[in-house]
C-alpha positions as CSV (number, residue, x, y, z in Angstrom):
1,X,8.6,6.0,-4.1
2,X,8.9,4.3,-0.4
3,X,9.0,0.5,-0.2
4,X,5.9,-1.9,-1.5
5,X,4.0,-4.1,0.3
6,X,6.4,-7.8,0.7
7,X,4.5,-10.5,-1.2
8,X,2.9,-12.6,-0.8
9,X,-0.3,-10.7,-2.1
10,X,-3.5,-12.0,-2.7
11,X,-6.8,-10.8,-4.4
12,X,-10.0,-11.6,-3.6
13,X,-13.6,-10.8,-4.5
14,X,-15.6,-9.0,-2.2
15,X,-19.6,-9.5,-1.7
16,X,-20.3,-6.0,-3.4
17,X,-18.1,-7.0,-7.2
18,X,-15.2,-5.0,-5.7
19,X,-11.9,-6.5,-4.8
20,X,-9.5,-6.4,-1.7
21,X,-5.7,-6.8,-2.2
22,X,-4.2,-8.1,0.8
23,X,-0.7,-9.1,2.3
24,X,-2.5,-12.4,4.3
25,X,-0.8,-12.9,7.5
26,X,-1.1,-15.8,10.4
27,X,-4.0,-14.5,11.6
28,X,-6.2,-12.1,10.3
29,X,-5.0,-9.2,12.9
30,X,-1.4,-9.8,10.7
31,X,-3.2,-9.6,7.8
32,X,-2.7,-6.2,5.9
33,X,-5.4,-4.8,3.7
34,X,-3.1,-3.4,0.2
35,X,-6.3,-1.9,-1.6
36,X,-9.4,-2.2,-3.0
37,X,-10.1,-2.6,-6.8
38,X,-13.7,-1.4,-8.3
39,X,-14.7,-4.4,-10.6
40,X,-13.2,-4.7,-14.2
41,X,-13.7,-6.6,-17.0
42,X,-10.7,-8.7,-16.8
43,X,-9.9,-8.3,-13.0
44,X,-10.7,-12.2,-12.7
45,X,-7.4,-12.9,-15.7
46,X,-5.5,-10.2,-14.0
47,X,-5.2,-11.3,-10.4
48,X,-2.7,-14.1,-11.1
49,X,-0.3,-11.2,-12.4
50,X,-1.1,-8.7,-9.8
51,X,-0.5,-11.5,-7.0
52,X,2.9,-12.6,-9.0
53,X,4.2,-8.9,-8.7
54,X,6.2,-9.1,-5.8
55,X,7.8,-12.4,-6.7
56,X,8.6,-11.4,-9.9
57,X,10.2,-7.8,-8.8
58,X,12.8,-10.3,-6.7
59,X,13.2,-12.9,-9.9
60,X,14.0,-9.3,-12.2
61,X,16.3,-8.0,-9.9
62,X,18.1,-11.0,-9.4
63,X,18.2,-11.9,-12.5
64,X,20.1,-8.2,-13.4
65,X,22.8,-8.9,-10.8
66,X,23.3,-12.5,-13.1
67,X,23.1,-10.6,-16.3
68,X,25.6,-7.9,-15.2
69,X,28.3,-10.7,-14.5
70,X,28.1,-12.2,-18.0
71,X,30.8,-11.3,-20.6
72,X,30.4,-8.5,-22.9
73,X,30.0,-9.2,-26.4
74,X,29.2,-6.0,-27.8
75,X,31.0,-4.9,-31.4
76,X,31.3,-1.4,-31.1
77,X,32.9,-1.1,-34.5
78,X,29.7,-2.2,-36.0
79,X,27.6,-0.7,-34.1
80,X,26.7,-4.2,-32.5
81,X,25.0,-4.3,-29.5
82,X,25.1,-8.0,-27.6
83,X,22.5,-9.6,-25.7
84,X,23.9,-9.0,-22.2
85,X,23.4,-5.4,-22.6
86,X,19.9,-5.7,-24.1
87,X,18.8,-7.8,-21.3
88,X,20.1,-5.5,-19.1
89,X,18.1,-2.6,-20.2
90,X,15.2,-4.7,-20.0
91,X,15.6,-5.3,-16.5
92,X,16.9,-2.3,-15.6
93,X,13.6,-0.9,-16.9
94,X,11.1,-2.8,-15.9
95,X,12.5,-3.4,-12.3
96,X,12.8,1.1,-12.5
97,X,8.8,0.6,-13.5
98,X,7.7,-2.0,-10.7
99,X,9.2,0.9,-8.4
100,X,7.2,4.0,-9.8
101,X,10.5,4.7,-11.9
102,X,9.7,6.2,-15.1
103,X,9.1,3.8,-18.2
């Protein structure tokens, strides 16, 4: 999967129910239509995510580069697995899914 649109993104509704994604620029030539959304149910409690996306992609992999530099305390003996690794797959997967990675 190629790049994604930068943020910031914002959704609005449109006068037919549908709604346009957009990456708003300084003027409205800079501004870059993303998509189009047919209306859904929740669309109006979903917008606040879908805008968020981009910002949240940075915060995720970011937040893996902290998570990588923290110590290790894993027990392999037992079988233990420590936080800093489970946070890591967390990341790792959900930054791998914001990308068009598999889940």
């Amino acid at each position: 999967m190629g790049e994604h649109t930068p943020g910031p993104w914002k959704l609005q509704e449109c006068y037919d129910g549908k709604y346009e994604m957009t990456h708003p620029g300084e003027t409205l030539e800079e501004t870059r239509l993303i998509g189009v959304i047919a209306p859904a149910c929740n669309i109006k409690n979903d917008a606040p995510l879908i805008e968020a996306a981009p910002d949240l992609l940075d915060v995720a992999e970011y937040s893996l580069k902290i998570v990588e530099n923290l110590p290790c305390e894993c027990d392999s003996y037992n079988g233990f697995t420590c936080k800093k690794h489970e946070w890591e797959r967390k990341l790792r997967k959900a930054i791998n899914k914001a990308k068009g990675g598999d889940e």
